[in-house]
C-alpha positions, 0 to 999 in steps of 0.5 A: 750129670751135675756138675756140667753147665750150660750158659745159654738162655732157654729159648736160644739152647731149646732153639739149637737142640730142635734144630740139632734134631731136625737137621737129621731128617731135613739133611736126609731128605735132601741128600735123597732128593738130590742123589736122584737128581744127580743119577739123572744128571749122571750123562750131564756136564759135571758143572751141573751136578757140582751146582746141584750138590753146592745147592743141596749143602746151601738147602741144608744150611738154609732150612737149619737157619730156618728151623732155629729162627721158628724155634726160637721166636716161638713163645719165648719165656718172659724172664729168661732163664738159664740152665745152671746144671743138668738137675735143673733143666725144666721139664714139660711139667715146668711149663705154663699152661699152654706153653711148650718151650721147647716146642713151638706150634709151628711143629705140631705136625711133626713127627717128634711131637709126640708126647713121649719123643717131646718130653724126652727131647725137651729134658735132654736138648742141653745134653744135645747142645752140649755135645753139638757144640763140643764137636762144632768147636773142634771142627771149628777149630780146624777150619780156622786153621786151615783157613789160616795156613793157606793165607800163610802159604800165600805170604811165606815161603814163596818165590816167583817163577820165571816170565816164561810162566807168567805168560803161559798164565796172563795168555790163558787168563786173557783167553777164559775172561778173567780180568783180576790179577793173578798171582803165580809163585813157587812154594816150598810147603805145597806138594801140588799145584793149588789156587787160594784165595778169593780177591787176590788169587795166588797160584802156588806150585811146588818148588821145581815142580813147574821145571819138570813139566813140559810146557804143555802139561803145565798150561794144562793145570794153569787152566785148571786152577783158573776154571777154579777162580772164574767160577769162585770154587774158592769161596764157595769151598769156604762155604761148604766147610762152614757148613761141614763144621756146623752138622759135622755129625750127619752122614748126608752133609759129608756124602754131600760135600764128597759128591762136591769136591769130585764134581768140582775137580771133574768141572774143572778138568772139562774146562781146562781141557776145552781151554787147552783143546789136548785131553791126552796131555792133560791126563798126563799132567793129572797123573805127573802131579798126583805121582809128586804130590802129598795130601793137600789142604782141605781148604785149598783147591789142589790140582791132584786131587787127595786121593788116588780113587779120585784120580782113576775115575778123573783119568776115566773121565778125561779119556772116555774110559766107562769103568764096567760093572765089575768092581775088579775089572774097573780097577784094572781097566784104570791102572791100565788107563793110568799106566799107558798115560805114566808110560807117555810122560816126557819127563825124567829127574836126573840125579847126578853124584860128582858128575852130570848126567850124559843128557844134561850135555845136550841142553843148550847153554851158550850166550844165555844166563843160567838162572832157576829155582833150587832145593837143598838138603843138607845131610851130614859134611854135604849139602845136596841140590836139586837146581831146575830151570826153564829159561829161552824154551830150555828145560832141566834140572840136575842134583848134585851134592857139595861140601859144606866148606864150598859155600861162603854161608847156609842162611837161616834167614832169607839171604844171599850166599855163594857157592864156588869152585873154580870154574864159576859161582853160583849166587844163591838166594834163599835160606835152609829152616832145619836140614832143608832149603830152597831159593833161586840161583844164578851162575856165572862163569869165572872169566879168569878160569875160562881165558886161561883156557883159552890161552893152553889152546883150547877151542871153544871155550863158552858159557857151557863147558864152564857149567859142565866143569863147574859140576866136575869141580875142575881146576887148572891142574885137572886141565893140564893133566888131560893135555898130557894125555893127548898127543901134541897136548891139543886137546879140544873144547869137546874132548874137555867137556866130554871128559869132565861131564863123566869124571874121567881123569888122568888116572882112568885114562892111563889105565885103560889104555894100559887095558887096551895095550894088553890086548893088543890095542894101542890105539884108544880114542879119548870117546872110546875111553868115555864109554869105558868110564861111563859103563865103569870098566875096570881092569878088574873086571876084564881081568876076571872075564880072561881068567873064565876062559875067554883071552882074546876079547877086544875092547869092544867084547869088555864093553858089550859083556859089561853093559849085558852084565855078563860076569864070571859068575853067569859064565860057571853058570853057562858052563853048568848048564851043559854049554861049556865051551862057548864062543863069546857072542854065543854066551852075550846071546844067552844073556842078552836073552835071558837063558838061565839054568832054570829055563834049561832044566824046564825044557827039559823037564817038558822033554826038549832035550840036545839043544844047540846054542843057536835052537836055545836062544831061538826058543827064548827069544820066540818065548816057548815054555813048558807050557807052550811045549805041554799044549803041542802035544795035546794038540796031537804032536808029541814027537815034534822037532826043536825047528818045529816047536820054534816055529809053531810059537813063531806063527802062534800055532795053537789048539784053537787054531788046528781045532777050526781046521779040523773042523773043516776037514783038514785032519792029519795035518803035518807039522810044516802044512798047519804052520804054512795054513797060519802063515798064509792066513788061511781060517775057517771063514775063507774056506767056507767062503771057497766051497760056497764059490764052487770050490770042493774037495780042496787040499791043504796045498789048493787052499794055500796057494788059492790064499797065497795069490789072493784068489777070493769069491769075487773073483772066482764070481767074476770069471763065472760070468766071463763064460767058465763055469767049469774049472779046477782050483789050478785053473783059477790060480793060473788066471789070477796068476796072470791077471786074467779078469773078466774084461780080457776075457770079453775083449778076447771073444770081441776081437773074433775068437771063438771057443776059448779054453781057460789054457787059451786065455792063459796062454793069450794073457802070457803072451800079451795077445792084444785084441787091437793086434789081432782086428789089425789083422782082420783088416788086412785080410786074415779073417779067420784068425784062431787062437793058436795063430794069434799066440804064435804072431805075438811069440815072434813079434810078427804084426799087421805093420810087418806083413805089409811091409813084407807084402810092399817086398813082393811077398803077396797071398802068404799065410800066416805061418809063412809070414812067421817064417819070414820074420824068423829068417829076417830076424837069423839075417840080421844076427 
């Protein structure tokens, strides 16, 4: 090994290599303590383990310190020596008397003090310093340059946001105590949301990111980078790469650091949602941010996280989503977690070519100055812009790409330049480094374009529709030429900008109505003309659809065969299939529903065959399949109608279901009674329920007329202790048809009759016998009433009131039959 030299006094390289070695053992044993105490902590706030695991690297750092402080100061040499090369690094031989120079007493106890471990050691520590320096450079190096690329992202490249956003940060701010000032800028070297620095925070965020979230997903990251600065993450993420970068080579530090990192970020996320009070919407930024971002910086302290494991187990954190023991389940228990919150994010990225996007026409411009951030990419002859903005609780964002020549310079230094058309301008400032640029804009509309506008007679002529004419690229000769169009030349301000936000021209107009007049429309509303343009009709196309068969489509048949895409060539296809001949909702059916040759030939094949159009769509739409079709026929049912294989996937029949019916005696079920036992609900836990009541011997028809009138134990319990303890399952659906309970079953015992069958309370509860009627009638002298009596007075209306008027006419000592007769012949008088 000569030839390679070491420059450090004795004790100092003795103090370094014993340390080097030491760390090994000390660095485990504190990574092992600490890993119990994290599983302990596991259920704890996840602010507690972050300390934890930033006082286990802190306790690495300090007994390293110490290690090398004991090692050094021990017995230090008189001169001191230093190593020339590898063949002169003493040996224990070397040493005075009673000297260990590479090992001090206060080691003695050490497990490396051995005779053989010390020699060893003591003649290879150069060796061993020279390697720990060689990798702590290298990490050393890259932790200056981290270091240093953040304070340059701090400086350059930055442009403010909006107030809109400074006041969602100074509120929030305000609102977790922190008094410093904090400073928030858009960059264009961030991918992900990040807080750096430590005396004077800067909150980057990624150049028309911020646009494209809702007000409430970014408040939710501002929370998260502020719980970032109130608890000096910051600094103590400085500290920890420190300590990285010294014991690079120990599996415990890194281990360490990991656990540091995951709790930071998950210590944060708590407290950003208790901040912000919705974890929902948080985990709806997290996921929004991670799905743009890139790898950050290790230094910084990114909101996404670096890693998309990270992101599971944040997103399960926030919604409470406890991952199983089993590994492939939790993958899929969190893709599903992260799938549902992708699926409720509110924003989309419009991207439009020559014409803005119908959304776009929405946004509310009128009386306000449009003003945002842009991005840019220059790409061949084009310069292609990404503009976004969040102005007067207005949010959008639109691309569109531009001719060089349309902009009066492309600064490679910051700068102002134009872009104009003759709608207005764009005043951009900013600057392009190689093909890409960013910056922040401002339109202004061309007063000039929008007063002559305003002189053809066109209403409405505002700060909107000179944007949208603006994107179209419109002059006055594309205006003039849409007048023409219109009958009377009045075309209004909607109609223009309607016509210029999808690029519709005189050319397009002229075709389709020359399109609408072969088949025999004349009348084509410039609105209809703009679903046309939008779903790119040509005559082409209704041409082809003509030639396949179909002459008579109207407009609105071109329109709906072309957004369901329906072609000539699905038509061959249709033809094939063995449905030629189709009328043309038919064949719209069939593609909307996805009938293809394939599904065709595998009904087939499972023995569903003479299908109709109607029976084909009907199965696709109720999803049948070969294999559904397969497990009826296990079941039993092999010779089963199309109707009867459409409803059994209808009412999801299946053989499970018909098994727990089996199981309850129900065997030889027809096709109709198995799907009406699923229709009414009817399941193995209701019958038992029915035969413990006392209901045996049940049909298929009993117990789904007992389930159609919600006949349960509870009742049948209740009108047992009414007095019947004898009746057949027609006699308790009838009571329950006519509501008969156990209090009118009292009330009618109450008011004197006697021996009521269930018919008698039936035919009391039809005729709405009221027990008051019948004590009326007592009181008048009609003691005995029975059942019959009280029905037959009820029918025809005769009442207490009645009899003692008829008894004031001098119609004394009748019975109740004569009083009925009365009623009837005064009732016959008066028709």
């Amino acid at each position: 090994m000569t030839g390679q030299s070491l420059f450090f006094p004795e004790n100092l390289g003795a103090a370094l290599g014993w340390m080097v070695l030491h760390v090994l053992w000390q660095a485990a044993a504190i990574g092992f303590v600490t890993a119990i105490a994290m599983l302990a902590l596991r259920h704890k706030p996840a602010r507690w383990r972050y300390w934890i695991a930033n006082a286990a690297l802190a306790a690495i750092l300090v007994v390293a310190l110490a290690t090398f402080a004991v090692y050094y100061t021990a017995d230090t040499p008189n001169p001191i020596r230093t190593y020339a090369s590898y063949d002169a690094i003493p040996s224990q031989d070397d040493a005075p008397s009673g000297v260990s120079p590479a090992l001090p007493p206060a080691a003695a106890d050490s497990g490396l003090n051995s005779a053989s471990f010390r020699a060893y050691f003591d003649n290879n520590l150069p060796l061993i310093v020279t390697l720990w320096m060689l990798g702590m450079c290298m990490f050393l190096l890259r932790l200056m340059g981290n270091i240093g690329y953040v304070y340059y992202l701090k400086s350059h490249l930055n442009i403010p946001v909006e107030q809109f956003w400074e006041d969602i940060l100074h509120k929030l701010a305000q609102k977790s105590g922190i008094g410093k000032t904090i400073k928030l800028v858009e960059s264009a070297l961030v991918r992900s949301p990040m807080v750096v620095g430590y005396l004077k925070p800067v909150i980057l965020f990624p150049i028309g990111m911020i646009n494209r979230l809702e007000p409430d997903e970014a408040e939710a990251i501002l929370a998260h980078e502020l719980a970032h600065i109130l608890r000096h993450d910051y600094l103590f993420n400085i500290l920890q790469s420190l300590v990285e970068t010294l014991f690079y080579y120990h599996p415990a530090v890194w281990w360490l650091s990991a656990k540091v990192r995951h709790e930071r970020e998950i210590a944060a996320d708590d407290f950003a949602i208790g901040l912000t009070g919705n974890a929902v919407q948080y985990a709806k930024a997290l996921v929004a941010v991670q799905d743009m971002a890139l790898r950050p910086m290790s230094i910084s302290l990114a909101f996404a996280g670096s890693r998309k494991s990270q992101l599971l187990q944040r997103v399960q954190h926030i919604l409470h989503i406890h991952p199983t023991k089993n590994v492939s389940m939790e993958k899929m228990i969190g893709a599903g977690a992260i799938i549902l919150v992708l699926a409720g994010l509110g924003f989309t990225q419009a991207k439009t070519m020559g014409s803005l996007p119908e959304w776009f026409s929405k946004v509310s411009l009128f009386g306000t100055e449009q003003s945002g951030v842009w991005e840019g990419k220059i790409e061949g002859d084009k310069v292609c812009i990404l503009f976004s903005s969040r102005a007067h609780g207005d949010r959008w964002m639109t691309e569109d790409c531009f001719l060089k020549s349309e902009f009066s310079t492309l600064p490679t230094q910051e700068a102002e330049f134009t872009l104009t058309r003759p709608a207005g301008a764009f005043m951009l400032k900013g600057k392009f480094e190689g093909n890409e640029g960013y910056g922040k804009f401002k339109f202004t509309a061309d007063k000039a374009f929008a007063d002559w506008i305003s002189q053809q007679g066109i209403s409405e002529v505002d700060d909107e529709m000179m944007w949208h004419l603006f994107f179209a690229n419109a002059d006055k000769a594309y205006v003039t030429s849409l007048q023409k169009e219109v009958p009377g030349g009045q075309l209004s301000g909607d109609d223009l900008k309607e016509l210029a936000i999808h690029g519709v021209d005189t050319k397009a107009i002229q075709e389709y109505r020359k399109l609408a007049a072969d088949l025999g429309e004349n009348d084509l509303r410039l609105d209809e003309i703009v679903e046309m343009k939008i779903h790119d009709i040509d005559i082409d196309y209704a041409k082809a659809l003509s030639k396949s068969g179909f002459k008579d489509l109207t407009m609105q048949d071109i329109l709906n065969a072309k957004i369901h895409e329906v072609d000539p060539d699905y038509i061959k296809q249709v033809n094939a299939m063995g449905y030629p001949g189709l009328s043309f909702d038919d064949l719209l059916n069939f593609k909307i529903h996805d009938i293809s040759p394939e599904y065709i030939r595998s009904l087939k094949q499972a023995g569903v065959d003479d299908l109709s159009a109607d029976e084909l769509v009907n199965m696709s739409i109720h999803d049948v399949t070969p294999e559904t079709i397969a497990e009826f026929k296990k079941m039993g049912y092999s010779d089963m109608s199309n109707d009867d294989i459409i409803n059994f996937s209808i009412h999801e029949v299946d053989a499970d279901f018909l098994a727990e019916m089996r199981r309850e005696g129900f065997t030889d079920l027809s096709t109709d009674e198995l799907v009406n036992l699923k229709i009414h609900e009817v399941e193995p836990g209701y019958l038992a329920e029915m035969r413990k009541a006392g209901l045996s011997d049940l049909s298929n028809d009993d117990i789904v007329n007992l389930r159609i009138h919600e006949v349960d134990p509870d009742y049948i319990l209740e009108i047992r202790k009414a007095g019947f303890s004898d009746f057949s399952t027609d006699d308790i659906i009838n009571l329950k048809i006519h509501d008969v309970d156990a209090d009118f079953v009292s009330q009618m015992y109450k008011s004197g009759l006697k021996e009521l069958s269930i018919d008698d309370i039936v035919n009391c509860a039809i005729h709405d016998v009221n027990p008051e009627q019948i004590k009326g009638f007592q009181q008048i002298g009609f003691k005995d009433i029975d059942i019959d009596d009280a029905v037959n007075l009820q029918i025809h209306d005769v009442t207490p009131a009645f009899i003692q008027d008829m008894r004031k006419k001098g119609f004394k000592n009748l019975d109740l039959d004569e009083y009925i007769d009365l009623k009837i012949k005064s009732e016959d008088r008066e028709e």
